[in-house]
C-alpha positions in Angstrom: -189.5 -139.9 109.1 -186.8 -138.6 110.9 -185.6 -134.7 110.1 -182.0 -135.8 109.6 -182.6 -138.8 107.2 -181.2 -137.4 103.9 -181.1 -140.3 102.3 -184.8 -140.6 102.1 -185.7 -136.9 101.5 -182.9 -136.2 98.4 -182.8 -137.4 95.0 -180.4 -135.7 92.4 -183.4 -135.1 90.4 -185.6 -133.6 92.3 -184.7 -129.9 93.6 -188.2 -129.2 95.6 -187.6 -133.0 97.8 -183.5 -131.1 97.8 -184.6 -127.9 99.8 -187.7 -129.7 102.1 -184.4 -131.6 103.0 -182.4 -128.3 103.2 -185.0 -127.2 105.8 -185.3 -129.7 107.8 -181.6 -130.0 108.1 -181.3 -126.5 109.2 -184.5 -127.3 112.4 -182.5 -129.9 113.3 -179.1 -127.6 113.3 -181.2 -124.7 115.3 -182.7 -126.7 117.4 -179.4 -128.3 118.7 -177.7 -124.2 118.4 -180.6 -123.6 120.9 -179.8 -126.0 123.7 -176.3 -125.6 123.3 -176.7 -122.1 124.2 -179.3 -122.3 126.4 -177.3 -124.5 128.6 -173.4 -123.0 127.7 -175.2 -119.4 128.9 -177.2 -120.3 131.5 -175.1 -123.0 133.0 -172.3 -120.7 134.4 -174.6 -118.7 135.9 -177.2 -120.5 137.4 -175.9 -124.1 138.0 -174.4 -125.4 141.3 -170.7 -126.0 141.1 -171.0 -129.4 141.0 -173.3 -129.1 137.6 -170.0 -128.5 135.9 -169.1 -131.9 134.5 -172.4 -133.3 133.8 -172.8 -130.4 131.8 -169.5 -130.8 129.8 -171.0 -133.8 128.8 -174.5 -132.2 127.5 -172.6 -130.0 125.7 -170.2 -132.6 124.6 -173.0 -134.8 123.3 -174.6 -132.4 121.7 -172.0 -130.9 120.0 -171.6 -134.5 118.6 -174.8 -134.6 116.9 -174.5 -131.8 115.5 -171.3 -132.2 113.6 -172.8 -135.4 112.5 -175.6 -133.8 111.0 -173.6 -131.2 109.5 -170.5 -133.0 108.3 -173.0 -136.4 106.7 -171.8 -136.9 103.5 -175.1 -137.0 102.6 -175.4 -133.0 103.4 -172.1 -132.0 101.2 -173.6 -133.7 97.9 -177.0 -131.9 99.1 -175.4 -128.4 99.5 -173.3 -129.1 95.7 -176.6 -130.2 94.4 -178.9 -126.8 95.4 -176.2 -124.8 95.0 -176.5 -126.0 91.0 -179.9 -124.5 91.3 -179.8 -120.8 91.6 -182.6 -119.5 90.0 -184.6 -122.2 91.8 -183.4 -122.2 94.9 -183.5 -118.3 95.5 -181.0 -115.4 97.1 -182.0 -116.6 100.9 -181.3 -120.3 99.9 -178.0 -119.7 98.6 -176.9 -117.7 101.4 -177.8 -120.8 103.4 -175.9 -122.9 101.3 -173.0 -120.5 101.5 -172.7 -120.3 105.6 -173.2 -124.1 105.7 -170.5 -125.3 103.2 -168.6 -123.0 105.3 -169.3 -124.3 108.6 -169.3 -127.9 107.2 -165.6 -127.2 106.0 -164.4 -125.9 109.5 -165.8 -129.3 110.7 -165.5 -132.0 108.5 -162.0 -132.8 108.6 -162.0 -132.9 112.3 -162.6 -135.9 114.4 -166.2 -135.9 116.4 -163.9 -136.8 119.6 -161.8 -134.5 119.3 -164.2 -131.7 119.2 -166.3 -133.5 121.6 -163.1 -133.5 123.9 -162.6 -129.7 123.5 -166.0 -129.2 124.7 -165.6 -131.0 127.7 -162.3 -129.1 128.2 -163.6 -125.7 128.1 -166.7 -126.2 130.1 -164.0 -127.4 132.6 -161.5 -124.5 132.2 -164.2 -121.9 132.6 -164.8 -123.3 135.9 -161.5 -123.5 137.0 -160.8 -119.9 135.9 -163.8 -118.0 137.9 -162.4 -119.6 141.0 -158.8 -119.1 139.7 -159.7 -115.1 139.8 -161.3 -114.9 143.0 -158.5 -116.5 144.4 -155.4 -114.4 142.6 -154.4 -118.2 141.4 -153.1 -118.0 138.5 -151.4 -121.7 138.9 -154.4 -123.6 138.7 -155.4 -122.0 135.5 -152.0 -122.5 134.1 -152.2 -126.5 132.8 -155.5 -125.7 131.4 -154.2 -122.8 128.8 -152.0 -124.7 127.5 -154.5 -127.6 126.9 -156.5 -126.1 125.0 -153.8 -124.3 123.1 -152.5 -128.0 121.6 -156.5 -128.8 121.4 -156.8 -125.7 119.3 -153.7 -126.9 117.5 -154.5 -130.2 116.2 -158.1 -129.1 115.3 -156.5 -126.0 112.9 -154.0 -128.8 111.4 -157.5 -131.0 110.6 -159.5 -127.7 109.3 -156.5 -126.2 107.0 -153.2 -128.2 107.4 -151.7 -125.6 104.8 -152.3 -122.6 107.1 -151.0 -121.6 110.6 -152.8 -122.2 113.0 -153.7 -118.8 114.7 -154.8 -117.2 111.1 -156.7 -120.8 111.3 -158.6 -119.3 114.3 -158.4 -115.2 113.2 -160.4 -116.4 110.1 -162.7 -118.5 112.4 -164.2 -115.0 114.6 -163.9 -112.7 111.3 -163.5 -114.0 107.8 -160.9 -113.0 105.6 -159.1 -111.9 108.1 -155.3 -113.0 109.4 -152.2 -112.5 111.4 -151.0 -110.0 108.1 -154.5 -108.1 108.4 -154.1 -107.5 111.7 -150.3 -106.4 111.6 -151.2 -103.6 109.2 -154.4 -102.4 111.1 -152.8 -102.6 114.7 -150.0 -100.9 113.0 -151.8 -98.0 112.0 -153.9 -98.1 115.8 -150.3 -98.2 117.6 -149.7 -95.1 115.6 -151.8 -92.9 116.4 -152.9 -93.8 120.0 -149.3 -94.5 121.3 -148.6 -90.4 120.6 -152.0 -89.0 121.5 -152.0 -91.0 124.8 -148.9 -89.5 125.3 -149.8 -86.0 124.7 -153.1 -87.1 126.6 -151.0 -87.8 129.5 -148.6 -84.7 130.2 -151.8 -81.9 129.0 -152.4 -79.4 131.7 -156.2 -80.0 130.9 -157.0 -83.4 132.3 -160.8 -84.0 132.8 -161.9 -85.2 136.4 -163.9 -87.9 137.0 -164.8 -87.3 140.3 -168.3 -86.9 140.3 -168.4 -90.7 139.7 -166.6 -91.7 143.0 -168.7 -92.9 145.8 -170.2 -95.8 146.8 -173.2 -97.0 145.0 -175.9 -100.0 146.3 -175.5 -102.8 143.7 -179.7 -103.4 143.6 -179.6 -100.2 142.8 -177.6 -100.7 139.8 -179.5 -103.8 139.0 -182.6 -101.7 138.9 -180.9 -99.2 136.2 -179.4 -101.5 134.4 -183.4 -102.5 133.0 -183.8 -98.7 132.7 -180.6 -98.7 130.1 -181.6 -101.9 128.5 -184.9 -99.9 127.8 -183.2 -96.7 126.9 -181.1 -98.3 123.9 -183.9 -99.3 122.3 -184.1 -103.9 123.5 -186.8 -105.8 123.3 -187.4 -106.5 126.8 -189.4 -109.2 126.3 -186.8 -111.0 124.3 -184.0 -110.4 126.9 -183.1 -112.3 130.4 -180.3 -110.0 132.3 -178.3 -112.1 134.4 -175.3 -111.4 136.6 -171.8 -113.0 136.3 -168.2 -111.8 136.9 -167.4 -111.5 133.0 -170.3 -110.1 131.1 -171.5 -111.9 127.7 -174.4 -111.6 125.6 -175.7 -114.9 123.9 -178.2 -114.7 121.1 -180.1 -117.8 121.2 -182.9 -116.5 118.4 -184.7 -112.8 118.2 -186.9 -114.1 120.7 -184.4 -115.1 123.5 -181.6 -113.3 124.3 -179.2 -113.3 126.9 -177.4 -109.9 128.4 -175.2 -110.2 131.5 -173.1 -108.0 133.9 -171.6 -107.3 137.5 -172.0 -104.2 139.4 -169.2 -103.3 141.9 -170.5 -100.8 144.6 -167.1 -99.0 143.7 -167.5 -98.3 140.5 -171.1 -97.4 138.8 -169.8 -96.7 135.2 -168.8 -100.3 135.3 -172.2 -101.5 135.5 -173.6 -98.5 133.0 -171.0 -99.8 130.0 -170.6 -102.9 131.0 -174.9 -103.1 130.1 -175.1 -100.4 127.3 -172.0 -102.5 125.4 -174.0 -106.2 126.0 -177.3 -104.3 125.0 -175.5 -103.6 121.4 -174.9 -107.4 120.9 -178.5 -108.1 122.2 -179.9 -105.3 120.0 -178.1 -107.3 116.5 -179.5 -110.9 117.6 -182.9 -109.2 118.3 -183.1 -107.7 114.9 -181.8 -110.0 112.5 -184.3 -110.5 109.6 -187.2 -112.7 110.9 -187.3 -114.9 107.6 -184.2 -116.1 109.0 -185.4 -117.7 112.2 -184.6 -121.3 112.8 -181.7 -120.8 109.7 -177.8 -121.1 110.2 -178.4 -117.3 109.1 -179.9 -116.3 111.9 -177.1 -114.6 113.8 -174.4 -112.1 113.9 -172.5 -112.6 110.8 -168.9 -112.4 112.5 -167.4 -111.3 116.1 -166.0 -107.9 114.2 -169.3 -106.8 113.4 -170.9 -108.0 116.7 -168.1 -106.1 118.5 -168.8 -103.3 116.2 -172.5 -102.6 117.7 -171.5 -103.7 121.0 -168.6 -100.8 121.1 -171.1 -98.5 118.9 -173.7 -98.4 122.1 -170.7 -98.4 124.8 -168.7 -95.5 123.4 -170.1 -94.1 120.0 -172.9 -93.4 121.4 -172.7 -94.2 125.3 -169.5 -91.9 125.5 -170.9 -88.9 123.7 -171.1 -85.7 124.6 -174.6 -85.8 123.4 -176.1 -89.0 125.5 -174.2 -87.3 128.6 -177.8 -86.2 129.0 -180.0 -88.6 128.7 -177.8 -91.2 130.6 -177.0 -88.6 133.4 -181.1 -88.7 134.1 -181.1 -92.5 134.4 -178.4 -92.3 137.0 -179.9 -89.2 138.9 -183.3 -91.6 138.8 -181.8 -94.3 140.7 -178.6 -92.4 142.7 -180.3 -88.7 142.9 -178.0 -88.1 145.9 -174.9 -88.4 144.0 -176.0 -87.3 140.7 -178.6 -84.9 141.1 -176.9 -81.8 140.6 -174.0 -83.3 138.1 -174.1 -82.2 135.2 -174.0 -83.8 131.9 -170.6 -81.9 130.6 -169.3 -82.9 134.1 -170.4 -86.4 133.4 -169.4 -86.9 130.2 -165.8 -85.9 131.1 -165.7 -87.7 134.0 -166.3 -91.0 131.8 -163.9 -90.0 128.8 -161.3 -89.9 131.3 -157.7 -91.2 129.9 -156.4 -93.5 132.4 -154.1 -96.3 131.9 -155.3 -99.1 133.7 -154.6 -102.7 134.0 -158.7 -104.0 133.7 -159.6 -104.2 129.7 -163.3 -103.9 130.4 -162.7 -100.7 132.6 -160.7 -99.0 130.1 -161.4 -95.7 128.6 -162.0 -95.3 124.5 -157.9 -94.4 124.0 -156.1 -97.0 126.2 -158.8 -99.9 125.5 -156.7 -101.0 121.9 -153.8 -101.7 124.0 -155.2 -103.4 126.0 -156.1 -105.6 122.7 -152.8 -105.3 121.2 -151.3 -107.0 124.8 -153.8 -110.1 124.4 -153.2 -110.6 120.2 -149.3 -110.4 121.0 -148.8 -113.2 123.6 -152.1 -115.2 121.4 -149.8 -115.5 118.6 -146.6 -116.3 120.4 -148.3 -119.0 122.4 -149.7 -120.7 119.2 -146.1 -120.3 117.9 -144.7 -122.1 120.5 -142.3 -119.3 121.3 -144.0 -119.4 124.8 -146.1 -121.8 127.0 -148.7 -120.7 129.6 -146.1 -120.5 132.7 -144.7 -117.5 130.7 -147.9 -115.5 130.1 -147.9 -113.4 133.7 -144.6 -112.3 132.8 -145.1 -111.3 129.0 -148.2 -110.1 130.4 -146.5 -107.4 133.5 -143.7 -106.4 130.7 -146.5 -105.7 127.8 -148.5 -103.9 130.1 -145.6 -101.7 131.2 -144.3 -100.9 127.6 -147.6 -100.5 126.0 -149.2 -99.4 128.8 -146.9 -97.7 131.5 -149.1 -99.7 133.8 -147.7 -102.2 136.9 -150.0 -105.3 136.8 -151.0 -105.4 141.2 -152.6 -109.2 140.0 -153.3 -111.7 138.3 -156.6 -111.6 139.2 -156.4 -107.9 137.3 -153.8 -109.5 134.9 -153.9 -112.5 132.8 -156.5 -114.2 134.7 -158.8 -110.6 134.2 -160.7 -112.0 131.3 -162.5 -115.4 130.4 -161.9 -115.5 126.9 -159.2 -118.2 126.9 -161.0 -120.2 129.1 -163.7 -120.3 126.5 -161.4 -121.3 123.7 -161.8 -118.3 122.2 -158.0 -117.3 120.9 -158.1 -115.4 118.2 -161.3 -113.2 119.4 -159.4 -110.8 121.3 -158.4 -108.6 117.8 -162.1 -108.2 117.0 -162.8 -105.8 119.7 -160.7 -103.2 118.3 -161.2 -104.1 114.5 -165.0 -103.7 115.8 -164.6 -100.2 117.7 -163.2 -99.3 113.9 -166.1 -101.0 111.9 -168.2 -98.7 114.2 -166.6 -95.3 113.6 -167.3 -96.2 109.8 -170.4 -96.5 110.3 -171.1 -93.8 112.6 -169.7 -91.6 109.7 -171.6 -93.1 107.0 -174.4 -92.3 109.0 -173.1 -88.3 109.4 -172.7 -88.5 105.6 -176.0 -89.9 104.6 -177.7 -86.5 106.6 -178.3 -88.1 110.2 -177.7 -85.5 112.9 -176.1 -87.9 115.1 -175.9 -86.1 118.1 -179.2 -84.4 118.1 -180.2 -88.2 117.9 -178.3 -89.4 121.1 -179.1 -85.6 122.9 -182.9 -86.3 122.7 -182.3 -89.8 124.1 -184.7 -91.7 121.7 -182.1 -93.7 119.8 -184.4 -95.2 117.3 -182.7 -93.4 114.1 -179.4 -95.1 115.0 -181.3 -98.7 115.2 -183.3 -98.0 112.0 -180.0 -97.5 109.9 -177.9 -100.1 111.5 -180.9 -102.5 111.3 -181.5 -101.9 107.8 -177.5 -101.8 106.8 -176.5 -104.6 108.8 -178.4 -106.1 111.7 -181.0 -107.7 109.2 -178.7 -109.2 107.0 -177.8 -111.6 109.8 -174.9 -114.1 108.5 -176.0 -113.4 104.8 -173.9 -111.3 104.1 -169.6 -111.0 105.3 -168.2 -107.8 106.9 -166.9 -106.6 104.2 -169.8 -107.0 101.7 -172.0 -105.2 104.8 -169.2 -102.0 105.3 -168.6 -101.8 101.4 -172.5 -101.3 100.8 -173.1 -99.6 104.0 -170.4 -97.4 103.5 -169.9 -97.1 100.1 -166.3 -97.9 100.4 -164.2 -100.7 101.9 -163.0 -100.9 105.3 -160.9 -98.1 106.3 -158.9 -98.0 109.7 -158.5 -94.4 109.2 -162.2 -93.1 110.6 -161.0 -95.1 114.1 -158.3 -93.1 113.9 -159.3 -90.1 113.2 -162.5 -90.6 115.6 -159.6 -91.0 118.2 -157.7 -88.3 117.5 -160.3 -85.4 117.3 -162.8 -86.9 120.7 -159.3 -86.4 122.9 -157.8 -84.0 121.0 -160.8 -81.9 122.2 -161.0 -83.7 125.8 -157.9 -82.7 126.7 -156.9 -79.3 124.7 -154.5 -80.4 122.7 
């Protein structure tokens, strides 16, 4: 009997035949998940160019089936029926039932082709785009935004027609959130970075970071990048590092995830945050709750929170005065000439540097919610129609100049610097910095429950750090929302104001101010 044949495994009367059919919906689901990011991680990096299309249509296909299997009618009357069932069914069942109905309703409405279609299309535009950036060719990227803009633009009309579209999307990478949301907590980030970067900027105390210049062998880097993976605390077992020009993380279970990054002789720190801030996404997939393997609740439960530990490990912790030890040892292991007699105050001032930049992923802890604030700006004026794709390198040159004080030399280090939009993925961008304040919550909730925080990242073994977060928020997978996890975490709701005030004491100090 097949797994997906609900007609023969329900009956409203019987709840047991109801969750055997619950089950076996959710293997066929996983296994499906699993290819699709098997092959939509892998694929970029290890396919031959000319992979590209026949793998638009794997993942086209697949995506297919899946939505078929999700969106059966069949599987709506199921979910109503458990859901009915409470006692029976049990808390893990109905927070099942609860993530399905909500992925089902993000899906139903819209047509199997036209998703299908959108699936081709971004496997295509992600193509286009890494040879777009190597060449500085932002033309040949161009048609492609604005394709899967409209794509993005019929499928939010199909999911809520009585919504715009962006907040369609915003709500898609962190529920409850929307354009409104956003306004007031970038409002409050524009605040106080905009004056304390300024400040920053004309202080007579400016850290150096010249103990980080040089040239350093990219095997090398390779080599240490295993040594971080190890030092924050991943399952190396569990974890394939690969290399690609945009780093990503994709969690395929607890037993299977994938951490990449890029090394750039130039620039060592790139390769040291770059894997530190993939390691924090890898360390939440690796550490959801193991009862939820194979489920639709075995994942992060939003892009905020992911982005929250991934920015925890980068700066929280990565940053801190009090790891400047233990991660000045790991680079002295592998670059002992340039390193060995650095110390770890010069080091950790030497990567806490404020420098307005144009390169998002090679910002500093101040500047990087700017660079955030540029992206969610000309997101939401595209989906508005008040500008098309011809007009983003512009926007983009005046945004970084105003927000920024910054002359874009690129394309290549301008709008083509990141491969989000290739991906699809408008309406991501915001969670980085709602994420860098989840984790200064957290961070401080930790403070307040006793944890000596820095003796924790001075002594190098971070295992305190993962024990809370596991236990507050990495096991609960997609059970529980963001907001339920900061609330009880916490014990309070979300507050911009630690982010804030994180901000404003680490470079008030930095810079003597």
């Amino acid at each position: 009997m097949a797994e997906t044949d609900l007609a023969q495994t329900t009956a409203p009367s019987n709840p047991r035949a109801d969750m055997e059919a619950l089950d076996a919906l959710e293997r066929t689901l996983f296994s499906l998940r699993y290819a699709m990011g098997e092959i939509g991680s892998l694929g970029p990096v290890i396919d031959p160019p000319k992979a590209t299309a026949q793998r638009g249509e794997a993942l086209a296909h697949l995506q297919r089936m899946s939505t078929e299997a999700l969106c059966d009618p069949k599987v709506g009357e199921l979910l109503d029926r458990l859901e009915q069932e409470p006692e029976l069914v049990g808390e893990t069942r109905l927070a099942q039932i609860k993530i399905l109905k909500r992925d089902r309703a993000s899906l139903v409405d819209v047509p199997a082709e036209e998703q299908a279609a959108f699936s081709r299309l971004t496997v295509e535009a992600n193509d286009v785009w890494r040879r777009a950036k190597a060449a500085n060719d932002w033309a040949s990227f161009e048609p492609y935004v604005d394709r899967i803009v409209d794509s993005m633009r019929r499928m939010a009309e199909y999911m809520d027609s009585e919504k715009d579209p962006y907040d369609v999307w915003l709500n898609e990478f962190e529920y409850g959130t929307d354009r409104a949301f956003y306004d007031s907590f970038f409002s409050q980030v524009k605040d106080c970075v905009v004056p304390l970067l300024a400040a920053c900027m004309t202080s007579r105390h400016r850290p150096s970071h010249a103990c980080v210049d040089g040239s350093f062998d990219t095997e090398r880097q390779w080599r240490m990048a295993d040594d971080l993976a190890r030092l924050e605390g991943l399952d190396m077992d569990a974890l394939w590092i690969g290399r690609t020009e945009h780093p990503f993380t994709a969690g395929l279970s607890r037993d299977f995830v994938v951490v990449t990054g890029h090394a750039y002789a130039d620039n060592v720190l790139s390769n040291v945050f770059s894997i530190l801030h993939e390691g924090g996404h890898a360390l939440y997939e690796q550490n959801v709750d193991a009862a939820y393997a194979g489920t639709s609740l075995s994942e992060g439960t939003s892009m905020g929170m992911h982005e929250a530990q991934s920015r925890f490990f980068e700066n929280l912790v990565g940053r801190s005065e009090a790891f400047a030890g233990p991660l000045r040892a790991v680079l002295a292991k592998h670059f002992a000439g340039q390193f060995g007699r650095v110390t770890a105050h010069q080091l950790y001032l030497a990567e806490n540097c404020a420098e307005p930049g144009p390169v998002r992923t090679e910002a500093d802890e101040l500047t990087y919610p700017l660079h955030i604030l540029v992206r969610y700006e000309i997101e939401q004026m595209l989906f508005s129609g008040e500008a098309t794709a011809s007009d983003i390198p512009r926007l983009w040159a005046d945004k970084y100049r105003d927000y920024l004080g910054v002359r874009v030399p690129d394309n290549t280090r301008g709008a083509l610097q990141d491969t989000h939009w290739s991906d699809g993925s408008f309406g991501y961008f915001p969670t980085y910095a709602l994420g860098s304040a989840f984790g200064a919550q957290l961070k401080a909730a930790m403070v307040r429950g006793g944890m000596d925080f820095n003796a924790v990242c001075a002594s190098g073994d971070l295992a305190p750090i993962r024990t809370w977060l596991r236990d507050n928020i990495w096991h609960w997978g997609r059970a529980k929302d963001s907001g339920e996890l900061i609330e009880a975490a916490c014990g309070e709701p979300f507050s911009a104001k630690y982010y804030t005030d994180y901000l404003t004491e680490k470079f008030s100090s930095l810079y003597r101010l």
